[in-house]
TORROSE-965894 format. One record per residue (C-alpha): x, y, z. Coordinates in steps of 0.2 Angstrom, whole numbers, padded with zeros to 4 digits, always signed. Example, Ala and Ser with C-alpha at 12.3 -4.5 7.8 and 13.67 -1.06 7.14 Angstrom:
BEGIN
+0062-0022+0039+0068-0005+0036
This chain:
BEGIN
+0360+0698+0486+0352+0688+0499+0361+0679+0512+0359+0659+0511+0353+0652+0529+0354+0633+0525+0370+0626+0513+0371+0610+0512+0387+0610+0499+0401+0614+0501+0419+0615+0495+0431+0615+0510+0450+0618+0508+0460+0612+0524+0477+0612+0528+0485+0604+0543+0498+0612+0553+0516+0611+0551+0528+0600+0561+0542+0608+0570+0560+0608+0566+0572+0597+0578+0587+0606+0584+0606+0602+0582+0614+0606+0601+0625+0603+0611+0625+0603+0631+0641+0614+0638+0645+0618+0656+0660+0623+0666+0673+0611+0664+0663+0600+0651+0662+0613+0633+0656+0598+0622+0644+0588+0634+0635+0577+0621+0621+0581+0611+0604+0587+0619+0594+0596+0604+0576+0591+0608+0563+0587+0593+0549+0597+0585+0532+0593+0590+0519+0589+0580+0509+0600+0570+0489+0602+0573+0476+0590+0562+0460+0595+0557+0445+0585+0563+0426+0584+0556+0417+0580+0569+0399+0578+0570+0388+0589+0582+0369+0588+0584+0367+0607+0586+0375+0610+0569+0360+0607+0556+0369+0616+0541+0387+0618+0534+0384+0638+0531+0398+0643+0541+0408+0632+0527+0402+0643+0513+0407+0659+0520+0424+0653+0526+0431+0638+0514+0448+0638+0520+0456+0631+0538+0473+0628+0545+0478+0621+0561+0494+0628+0571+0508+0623+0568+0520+0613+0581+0534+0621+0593+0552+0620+0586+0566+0608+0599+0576+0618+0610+0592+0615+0618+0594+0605+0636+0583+0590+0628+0567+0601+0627+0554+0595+0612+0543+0608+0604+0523+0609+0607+0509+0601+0599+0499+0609+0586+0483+0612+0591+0469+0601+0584+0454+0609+0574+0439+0604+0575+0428+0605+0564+0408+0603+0566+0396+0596+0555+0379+0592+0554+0375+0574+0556+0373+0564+0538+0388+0575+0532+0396+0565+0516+0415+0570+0512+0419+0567+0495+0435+0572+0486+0437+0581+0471+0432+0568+0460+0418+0562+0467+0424+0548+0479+0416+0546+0495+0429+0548+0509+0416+0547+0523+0401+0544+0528+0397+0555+0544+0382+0548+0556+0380+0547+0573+0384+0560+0584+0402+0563+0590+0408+0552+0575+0424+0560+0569+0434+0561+0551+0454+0564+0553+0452+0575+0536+0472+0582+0537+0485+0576+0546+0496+0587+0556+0516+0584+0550+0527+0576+0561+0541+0585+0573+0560+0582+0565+0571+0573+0577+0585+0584+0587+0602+0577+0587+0599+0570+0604+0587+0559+0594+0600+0555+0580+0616+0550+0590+0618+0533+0592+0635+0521+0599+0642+0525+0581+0635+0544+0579+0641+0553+0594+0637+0570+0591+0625+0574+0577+0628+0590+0569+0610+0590+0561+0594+0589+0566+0578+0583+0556+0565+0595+0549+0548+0595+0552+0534+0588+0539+0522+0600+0531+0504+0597+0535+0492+0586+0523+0485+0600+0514+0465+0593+0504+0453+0600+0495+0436+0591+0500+0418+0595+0495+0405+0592+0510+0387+0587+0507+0373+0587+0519+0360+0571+0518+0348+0575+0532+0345+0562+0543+0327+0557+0546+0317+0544+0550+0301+0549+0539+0302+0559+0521+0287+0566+0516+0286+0569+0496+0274+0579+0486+0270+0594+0473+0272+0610+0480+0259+0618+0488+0252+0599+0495+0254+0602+0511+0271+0596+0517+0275+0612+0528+0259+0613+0535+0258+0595+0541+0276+0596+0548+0272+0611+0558+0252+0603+0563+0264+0587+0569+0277+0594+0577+0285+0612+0583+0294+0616+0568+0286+0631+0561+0293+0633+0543+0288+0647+0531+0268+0644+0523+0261+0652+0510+0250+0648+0497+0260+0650+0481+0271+0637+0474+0288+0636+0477+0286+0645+0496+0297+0630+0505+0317+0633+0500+0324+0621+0510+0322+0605+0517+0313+0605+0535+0313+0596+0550+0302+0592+0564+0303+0580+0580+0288+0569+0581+0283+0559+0595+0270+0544+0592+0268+0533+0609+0285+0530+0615+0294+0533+0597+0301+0550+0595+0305+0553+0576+0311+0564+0564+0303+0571+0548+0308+0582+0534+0299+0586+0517+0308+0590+0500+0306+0606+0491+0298+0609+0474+0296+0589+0469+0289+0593+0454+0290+0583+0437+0308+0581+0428+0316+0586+0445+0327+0572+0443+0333+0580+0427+0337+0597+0433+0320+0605+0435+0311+0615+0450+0321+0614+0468+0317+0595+0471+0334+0589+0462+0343+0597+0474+0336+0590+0487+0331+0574+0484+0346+0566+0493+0340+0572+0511+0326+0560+0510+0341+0546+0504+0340+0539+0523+0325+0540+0525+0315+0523+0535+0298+0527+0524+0291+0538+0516+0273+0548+0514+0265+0554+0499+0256+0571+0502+0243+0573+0489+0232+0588+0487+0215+0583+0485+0210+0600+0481+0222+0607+0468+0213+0618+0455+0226+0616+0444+0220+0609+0427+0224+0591+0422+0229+0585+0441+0222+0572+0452+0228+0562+0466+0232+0544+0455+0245+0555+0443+0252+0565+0456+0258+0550+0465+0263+0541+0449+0273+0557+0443+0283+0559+0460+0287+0540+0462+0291+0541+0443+0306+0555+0450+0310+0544+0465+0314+0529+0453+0322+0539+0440+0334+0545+0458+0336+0528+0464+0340+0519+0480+0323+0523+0486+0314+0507+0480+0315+0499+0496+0308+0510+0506+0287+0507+0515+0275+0520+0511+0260+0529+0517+0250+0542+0507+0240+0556+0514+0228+0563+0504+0230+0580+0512+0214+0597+0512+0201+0585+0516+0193+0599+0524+0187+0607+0509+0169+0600+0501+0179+0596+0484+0193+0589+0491+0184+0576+0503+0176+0568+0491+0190+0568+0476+0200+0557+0490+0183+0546+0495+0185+0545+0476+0204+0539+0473+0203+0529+0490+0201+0511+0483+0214+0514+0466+0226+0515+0482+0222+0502+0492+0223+0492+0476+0240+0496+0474+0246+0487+0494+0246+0508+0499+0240+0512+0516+0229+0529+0515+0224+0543+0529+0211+0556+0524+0220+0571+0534+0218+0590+0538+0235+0599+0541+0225+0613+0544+0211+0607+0557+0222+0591+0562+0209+0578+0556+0218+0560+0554+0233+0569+0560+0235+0558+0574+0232+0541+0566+0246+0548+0551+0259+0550+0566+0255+0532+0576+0256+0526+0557+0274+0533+0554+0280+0528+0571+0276+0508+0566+0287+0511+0552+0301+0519+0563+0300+0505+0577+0302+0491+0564+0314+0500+0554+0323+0503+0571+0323+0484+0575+0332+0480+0557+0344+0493+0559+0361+0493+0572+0364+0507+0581+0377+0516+0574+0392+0520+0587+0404+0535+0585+0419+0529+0574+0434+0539+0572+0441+0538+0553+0457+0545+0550+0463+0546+0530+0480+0541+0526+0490+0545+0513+0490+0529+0499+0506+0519+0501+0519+0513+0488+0516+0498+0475+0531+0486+0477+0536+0473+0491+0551+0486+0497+0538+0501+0499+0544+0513+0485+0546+0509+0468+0557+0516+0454+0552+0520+0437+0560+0525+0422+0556+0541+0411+0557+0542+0394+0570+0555+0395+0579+0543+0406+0577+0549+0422+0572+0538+0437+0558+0543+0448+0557+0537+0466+0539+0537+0475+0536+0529+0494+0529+0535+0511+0546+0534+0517+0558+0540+0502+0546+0555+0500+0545+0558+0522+0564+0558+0523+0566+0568+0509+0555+0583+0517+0564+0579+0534+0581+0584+0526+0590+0600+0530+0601+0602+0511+0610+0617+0517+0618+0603+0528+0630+0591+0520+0631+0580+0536+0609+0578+0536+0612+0576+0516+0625+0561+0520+0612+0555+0532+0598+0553+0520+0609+0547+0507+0610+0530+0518+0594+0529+0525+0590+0528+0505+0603+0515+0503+0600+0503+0519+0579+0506+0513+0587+0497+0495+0584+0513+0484+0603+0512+0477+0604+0494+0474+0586+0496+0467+0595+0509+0453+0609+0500+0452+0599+0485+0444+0588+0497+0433+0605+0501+0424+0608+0519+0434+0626+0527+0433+0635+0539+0443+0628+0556+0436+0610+0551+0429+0596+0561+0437+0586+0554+0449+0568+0560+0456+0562+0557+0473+0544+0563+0477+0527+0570+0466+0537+0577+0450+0525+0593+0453+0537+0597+0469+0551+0584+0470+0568+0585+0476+0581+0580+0462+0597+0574+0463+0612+0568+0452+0615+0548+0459+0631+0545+0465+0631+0527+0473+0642+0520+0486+0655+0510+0476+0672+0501+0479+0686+0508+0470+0702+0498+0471+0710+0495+0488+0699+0509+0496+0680+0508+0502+0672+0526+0503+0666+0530+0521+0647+0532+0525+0641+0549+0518+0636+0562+0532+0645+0549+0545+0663+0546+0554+0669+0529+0548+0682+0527+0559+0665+0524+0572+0662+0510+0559+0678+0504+0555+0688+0493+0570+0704+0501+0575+0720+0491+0571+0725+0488+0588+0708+0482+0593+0711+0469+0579+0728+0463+0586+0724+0462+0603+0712+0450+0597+0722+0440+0585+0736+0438+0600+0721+0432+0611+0714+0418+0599+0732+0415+0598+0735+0411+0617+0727+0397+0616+0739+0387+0604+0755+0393+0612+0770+0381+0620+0772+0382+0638+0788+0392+0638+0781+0405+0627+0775+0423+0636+0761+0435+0628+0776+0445+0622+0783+0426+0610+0764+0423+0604+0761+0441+0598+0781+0440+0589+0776+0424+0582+0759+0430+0574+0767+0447+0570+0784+0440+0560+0779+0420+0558+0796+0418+0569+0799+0405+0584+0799+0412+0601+0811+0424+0610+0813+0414+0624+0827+0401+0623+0841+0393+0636+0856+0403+0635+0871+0390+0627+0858+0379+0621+0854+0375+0605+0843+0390+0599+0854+0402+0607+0861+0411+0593+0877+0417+0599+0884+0399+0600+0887+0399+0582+0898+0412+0584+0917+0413+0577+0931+0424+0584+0934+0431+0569+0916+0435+0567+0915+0458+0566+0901+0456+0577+0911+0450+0591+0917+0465+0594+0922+0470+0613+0905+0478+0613+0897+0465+0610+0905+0455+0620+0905+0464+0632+0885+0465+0630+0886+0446+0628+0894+0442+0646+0884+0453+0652+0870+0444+0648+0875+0426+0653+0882+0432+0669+0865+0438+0672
């Protein structure tokens, strides 16, 4: 089997690389065994890049190796040290390279040099637990996992880039008048069918340095399927202008120049997109007897038609010259009209969630409710579910993001299944909401509430101080804390006066006992 030289599509499978995993640790040293959290994070994971190069004039090294991967990023370790960065791929392509997905839809359009198509994202490095601790989260126990890598399918297609399309029967003289106009030296032979693929030459007329390139096997019904030229008309797509090479001396039966140019633009219609485009017609093999005077002959039909003709030779040269300063008008005016194209760099992003919230929530028919958003779906592939702490934690970033309340109002219970994520590879769980239930409020999943909750004696140093402010002048910290404690009057009172409360004593009274008398001089004698 013979080994194809020019591809110019492709099916490419890439696959970004994987982002590393964060790490839970905690920094210990003599006399300090629990230090505080220092797990560094996971670094990113490598994208893969199409970029165009110049040098590259064929996407052959695609057909023989359809599949790439980038590396994949360094896991967190201890002592707040992240992971290293994947390592991009770049990947070259030939300028004019269309990315298209699998159904059809243009991604990209590749032109100019060093433009660049982010095709694959690298996944994102999981957080350590250094990350993760915050005034309420002291010491993490869990780290965040890294993303997977975009993973795509793409098809790559090749649309050479030229400033001239030359356009013709085979065997009129296309490869010939490339390689008489420039140094490209393509095969020749004189059979049919001896071009295979498209050619390319660098022209210079004057000052204007140009491109041509001829289509294989044009040949009637091409744009249905037949000969070569249906597989590459599309190179000629860009194309500024294009020339019509006609044989003037084909021996064929039933040919001439007039219905060889009406069957070839009768294909370029039929194509489309090329109706706009100037042309030139060269009525090529005026060397031979016959064919100088069949084109002396067809001149004026030509001309009548607005087309501007050259009598040429590819093979001596003749009218060569005034062909090229011809093409090199068009290129110049087309030039002027056209902007230079800069290098862009297009990155593809996965599509976001429909609803104002960013995720949406539907219901199934078996009543399952089906969660999708770029968040939702990225925290789910963050989470560690061997760890009931990192499951705790996702469970409220769901509920602070709205996913609960969401549920709640589409009629969810406690035990109904609920789907986060592409039901090909989702992550199911059974919903159990954050509820009240009598006096008692159930803490925050995967977290310490009493770092939430405000300690009792927090609150009443707080009530006292509030307090302060309304109290009488003989009243100490001690009376205003009593009094907002029991709702009684102050403690301190004038002993023998009226709110002294052993005035009202009788002697009879069991209380008066010699201990507490006793207790009682004691304490008016101090």
């Amino acid at each position: 089997m013979a080994v194809p030289t020019f591809v110019d599509r492709v099916t490419l499978h890439v696959e970004a690389g994987r982002g590393g995993h964060g790490v839970a640790s905690v920094h210990r040293e003599k006399f300090k065994p629990l230090g505080g959290p220092d797990g560094g994070n996971g670094g990113p994971g490598g994208s893969i890049i199409l970029r165009v190069d110049p040098d590259v004039t064929t996407l052959i090294d695609y057909h023989h190796s359809p599949k790439r991967k980038a590396s994949n990023g360094g896991q967190g370790a201890g002592g707040h040290r992240n992971g290293a960065h994947g390592e991009d791929l770049i990947l070259p392509v030939p300028d004019g390279t269309v990315v298209t997905d699998m159904q059809g839809n243009v991604l990209a359009d590749l032109v100019g040099p060093g433009s660049e198509l982010v095709v694959a994202e690298g996944g994102r490095g999981g957080l350590g637990n250094a990350a993760l601790a915050s005034s309420k989260r002291k010491a993490p126990g869990f780290a965040l996992l890294g993303e997977p890598g975009e993973a795509r399918e793409i098809g790559l297609e090749l649309k050479v880039v030229a400033d001239i399309g030359l356009v013709g029967f085979p065997s009129a003289g296309k490869s010939s008048l490339i390689a008489a106009i420039s140094r490209a030296r393509p095969k020749i032979a004189d059979y049919p069918f001896t071009t295979l693929v498209p050619n390319l030459g660098v022209v210079k007329g004057g000052e204007i340095t140009f491109t041509v390139a001829d289509v294989p096997g044009l040949i009637e019904g091409a744009a249905d399927g037949r000969g070569l030229g249906h597989e590459f008309l599309r190179h000629i797509e860009r194309c500024a202008a294009l020339v019509h090479v006609i044989d003037t001396a084909s021996i064929e039966p039933g040919r001439n120049p007039i219905d060889d140019l009406d069957v070839i633009e009768n294909e370029l219609s039929r194509h489309g997109g090329l109706e706009d485009r100037p042309r030139l017609v060269a009525l090529n093999k005026v060397d031979v007897p016959d064919g100088r005077e069949i084109a002396e002959m067809t001149i004026g039909e030509f001309e009548k038609r607005g087309l501007k003709v050259f009598e040429i030779s590819a093979a001596s040269g003749e009218g060569t010259q005034q062909l090229i300063y011809a093409m090199a008008e068009l290129v110049a005016a087309s030039r002027k009209e056209t902007p230079v194209v800069a290098p862009t760099r297009i990155v593809l992003r996965r599509a976001g969630a429909e609803g104002k919230d960013g995720f949406t929530v539907k219901v199934s028919k078996n009543g399952e409710y089906l969660v999708r958003g770029p968040q939702p779906e990225r925290w789910v592939r963050q989470t560690d579910f061997e760890n009931e702490e990192a499951v705790g934690y996702l469970a409220d970033r769901l509920n602070r993001l709205g996913v609960e309340e969401r549920l709640v109002e589409l009629g969810a219970e406690e035990g109904d299944t609920v789907i986060i994520g592409d039901p090909a590879n989702a992550v199911v769980f059974d919903f159990r909401p954050s509820i009240q239930t009598g006096a008692e409020m159930l803490g925050r999943r995967g977290e310490d509430q009493r770092f939430y909750e405000e300690r009792p004696a927090a609150a009443r140093r707080r009530e006292i101080d509030a307090g302060m402010e309304t109290k009488a002048e003989h009243e100490a910290r001690a009376d205003v804390a009593r009094r907002l404690r029991d709702g009684a009057g102050p403690v301190a009172y004038e002993i023998g006066g009226e709110d002294d409360p052993d005035t009202d004593w009788a002697e009879d009274d069991p209380s008066t006992s010699s201990g507490h008398q006793g207790e009682s001089r004691s304490t008016s004698e101090n």
